[in-house]
N, C-alpha and C positions, 0 to 999 in steps of 0.2 A: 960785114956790117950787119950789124944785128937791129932786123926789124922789129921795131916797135910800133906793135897796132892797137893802136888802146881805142877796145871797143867803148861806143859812148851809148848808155844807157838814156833812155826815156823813160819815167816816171808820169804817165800820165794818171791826173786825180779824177773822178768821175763822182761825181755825188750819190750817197747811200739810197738803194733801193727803198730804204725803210726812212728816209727821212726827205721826202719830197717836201718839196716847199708848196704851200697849200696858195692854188690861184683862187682869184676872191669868188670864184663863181664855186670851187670847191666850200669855200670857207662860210658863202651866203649856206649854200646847200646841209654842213653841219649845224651852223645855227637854228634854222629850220627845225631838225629833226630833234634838238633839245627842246627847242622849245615846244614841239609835239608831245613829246615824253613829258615835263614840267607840266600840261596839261592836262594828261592823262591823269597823273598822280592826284591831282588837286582836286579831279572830278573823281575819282577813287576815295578819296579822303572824305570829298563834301558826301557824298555817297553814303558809307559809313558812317557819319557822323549824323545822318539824316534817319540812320535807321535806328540807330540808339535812341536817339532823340523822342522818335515817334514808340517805340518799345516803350522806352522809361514812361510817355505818355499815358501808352495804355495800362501800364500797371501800377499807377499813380490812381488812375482814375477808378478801375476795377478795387484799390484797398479800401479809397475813399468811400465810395460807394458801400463797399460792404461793412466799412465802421459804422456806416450812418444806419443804413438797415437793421443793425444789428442796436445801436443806439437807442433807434426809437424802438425796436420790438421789449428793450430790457426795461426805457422807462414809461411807457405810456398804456398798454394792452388793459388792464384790470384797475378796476378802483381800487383805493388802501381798502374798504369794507369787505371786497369779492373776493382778494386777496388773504385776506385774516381769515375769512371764512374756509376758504379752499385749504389752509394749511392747518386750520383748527379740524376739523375735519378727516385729514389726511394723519395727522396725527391722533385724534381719536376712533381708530377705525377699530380698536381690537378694546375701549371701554366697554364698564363692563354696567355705564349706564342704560337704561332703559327709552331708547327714541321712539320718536314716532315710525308708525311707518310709510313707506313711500305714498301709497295713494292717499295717506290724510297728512303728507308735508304737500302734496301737489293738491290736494284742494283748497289750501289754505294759499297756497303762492298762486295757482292761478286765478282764484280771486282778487289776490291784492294785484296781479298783473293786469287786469283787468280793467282795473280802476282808471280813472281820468289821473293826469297828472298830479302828481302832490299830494296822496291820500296819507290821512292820519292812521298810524295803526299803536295801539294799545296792547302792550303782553302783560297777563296778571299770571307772575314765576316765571325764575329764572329756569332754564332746564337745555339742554344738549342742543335744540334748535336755536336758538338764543343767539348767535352770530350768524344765523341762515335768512334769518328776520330783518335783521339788521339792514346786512347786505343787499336783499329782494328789494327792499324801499329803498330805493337811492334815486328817488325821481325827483328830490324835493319835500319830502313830507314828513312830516314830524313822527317819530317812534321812540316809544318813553314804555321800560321794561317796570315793573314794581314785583317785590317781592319781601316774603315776611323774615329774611337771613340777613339781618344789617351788613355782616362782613361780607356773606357773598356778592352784595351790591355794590360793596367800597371796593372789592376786589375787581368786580366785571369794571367798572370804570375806571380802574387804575390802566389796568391790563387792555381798556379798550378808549383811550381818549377821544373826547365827542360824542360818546354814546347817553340817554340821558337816562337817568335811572334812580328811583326810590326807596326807602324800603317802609314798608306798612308794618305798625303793629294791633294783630288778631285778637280778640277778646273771647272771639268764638269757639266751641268745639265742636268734633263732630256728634257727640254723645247727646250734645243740646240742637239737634237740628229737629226733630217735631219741636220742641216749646218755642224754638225761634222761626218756624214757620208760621205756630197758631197766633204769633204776637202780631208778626207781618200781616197775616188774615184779616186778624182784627183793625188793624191801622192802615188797610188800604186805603183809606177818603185821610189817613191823616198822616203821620211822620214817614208813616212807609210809601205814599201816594209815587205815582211811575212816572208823574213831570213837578222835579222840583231841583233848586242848589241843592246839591249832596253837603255842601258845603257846610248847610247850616243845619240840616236832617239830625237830628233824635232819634231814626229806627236803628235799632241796633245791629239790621244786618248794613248799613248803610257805611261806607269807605268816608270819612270828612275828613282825615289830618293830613292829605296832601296838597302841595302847594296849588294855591289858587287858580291858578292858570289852566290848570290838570280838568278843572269844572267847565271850562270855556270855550275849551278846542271842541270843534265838530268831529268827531272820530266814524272814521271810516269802516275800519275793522279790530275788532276785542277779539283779541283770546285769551282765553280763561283756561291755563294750565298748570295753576298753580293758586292757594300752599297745596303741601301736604293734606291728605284727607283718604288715604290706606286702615289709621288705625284712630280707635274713638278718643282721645284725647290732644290728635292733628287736628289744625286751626280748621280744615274744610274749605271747602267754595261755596260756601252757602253768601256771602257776605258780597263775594265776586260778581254771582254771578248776577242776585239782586244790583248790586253797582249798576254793574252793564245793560242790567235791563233799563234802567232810571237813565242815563247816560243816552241811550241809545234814543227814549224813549223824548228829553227834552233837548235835544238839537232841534235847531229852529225848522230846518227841512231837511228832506231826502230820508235816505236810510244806512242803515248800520249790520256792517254783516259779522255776527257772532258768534264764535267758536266754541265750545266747549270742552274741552279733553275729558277721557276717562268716561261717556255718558252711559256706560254702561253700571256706572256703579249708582249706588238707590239715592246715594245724596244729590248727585249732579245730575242725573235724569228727574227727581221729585223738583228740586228745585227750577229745573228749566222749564219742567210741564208750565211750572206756575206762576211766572216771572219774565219768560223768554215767550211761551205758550208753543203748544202742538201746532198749530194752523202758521205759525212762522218759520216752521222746519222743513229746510228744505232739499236737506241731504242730509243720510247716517251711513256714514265714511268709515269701517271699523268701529272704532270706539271715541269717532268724533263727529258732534252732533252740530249743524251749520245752520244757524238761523238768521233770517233779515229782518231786521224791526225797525219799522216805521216811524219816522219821526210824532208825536203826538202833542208838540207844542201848544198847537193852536186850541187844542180840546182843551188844555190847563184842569183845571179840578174834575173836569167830567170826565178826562182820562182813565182808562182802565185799563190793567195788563193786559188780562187775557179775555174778549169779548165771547170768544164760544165758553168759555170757564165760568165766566159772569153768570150768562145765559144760563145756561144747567146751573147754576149755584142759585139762579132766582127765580128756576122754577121749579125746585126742589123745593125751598121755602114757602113759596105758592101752594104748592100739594100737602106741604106740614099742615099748613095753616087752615085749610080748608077740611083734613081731617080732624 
């Protein structure tokens, strides 16, 4: 009899080492730790986000800045006159005009620097300083250029808007400078007298056909650098610098500081002797002679140019007369 033993198998199941069932104390525990990590990241992020933020800030701030600076350094630094001046200048550094030189351009500016605010200044010709003039008076004060070149005048003022400017026509030469000295001699008590309107004046070295107002201003400072007056049939300063003597002479008060260019040559040193006078000279600057003259308003007809000139002229006469 054949045994039969049939072995019986057990199958027991056991759950997977890798997939425990998570108790809630497990499961609080994983919660926890994401949401550790979720906050890390977030303060990583705000982080980051805080630094850019503040970066972009500062280089925001640093362009702005430096636009403005550079803003105001392009439009505000120099007036349009100091400006014009500086590039007129710069581009004529290699003409082959004839300027002044430095120590009689600095006698002339720091005179007019000098002045109280708002001085009048008077240029007679146009010449290479001519935008340097301009410029220096920018306190306020009137500066009115004249000159015997009609186009050169229409030009400076095309080329220079706001600037005021005339042009004079000269009857004079240099060739007639004694007979229009001995006429002036003769008519000091009358057409050629040193306080009067030029305006309505008969001497003929006497300036009258400019606009009225030109009679009126109190002027501070004349310079006489112009016309022509190199060769004997150029207009001269003889006319000029009688003006400015008269000018100078009936402002109601103060005084008048007077320039003369070139006074090395015989016309513009005989006429300044005689008109401006030696006792009002009070610097010879190269070949520029700086006189201050006195207002003589008040004296009216008893005025006289030159008191020490007078003086020797009337006692010269005196000693004729007596021999």
């Amino acid at each position: 009899m054949k045994n039969n033993n049939n072995n019986t198998k057990l199958i027991l199941l056991h759950p997977s080492l890798h997939k425990q069932t998570l108790t809630p104390t497990t499961a609080a525990a994983a919660s926890t730790l994401f949401s550790s990590h979720r906050n890390l990241w977030l303060f990583f992020f705000f982080l980051l986000f805080s630094t850019l933020l503040f970066t972009w800030t500062i280089i925001s701030t640093t362009i702005s800045s430096a636009t403005s600076t550079t803003s105001s350094t392009v439009t505000s630094p120099l007036s349009p006159s100091v400006t014009k001046a500086l590039l007129h200048y710069a581009a004529a550094a290699n003409s082959s005009a004839k300027p002044m030189s430095p120590a009689e351009i600095s006698a002339v500016s720091s005179t007019l620097l000098r002045l109280p605010p708002r001085p009048n200044l008077l240029i007679l010709g146009l010449t290479h300083e001519s935008l340097l003039w301009a410029a220096l008076n920018h306190r306020g004060g009137r500066t009115v250029f004249l000159d015997e070149n009609e186009y050169a005048i229409s030009k400076f003022e095309s080329s220079n808007p706001g600037v005021e400017a005339y042009d004079i026509q000269f009857t004079t030469k240099v060739s007639e400078y004694p007979k229009l000295l001995s006429q002036a001699q003769s008519q000091a008590h009358g057409e050629c007298r040193p306080v009067q309107n030029l305006l309505f004046s008969e001497c003929k070295l006497a300036i009258n056909d400019l606009p009225n107002h030109i009679y009126t201003v109190a002027w501070d400072v004349i310079l006489v650098d112009g016309p022509k007056g190199y060769f004997q049939a150029a207009p001269g300063r003889m006319a000029p610098i009688f003006t400015a003597a008269v000018l100078a002479r009936s402002k109601k008060f103060g005084q008048t500081h007077v320039f003369v260019h070139d006074y090395g040559r015989e016309v513009e040193r005989v006429f300044s002797e005689e008109f401006l006078c030696k006792e009002n000279l009070v610097e010879l600057v190269d070949s520029l002679g700086h006189f201050v003259v006195k207002s003589e308003a008040h004296d009216g007809e008893s005025a006289v140019f030159c008191k020490n000139l007078s003086a020797l002229r009337s006692s010269k006469v005196v000693g004729d007369e007596e021999e």
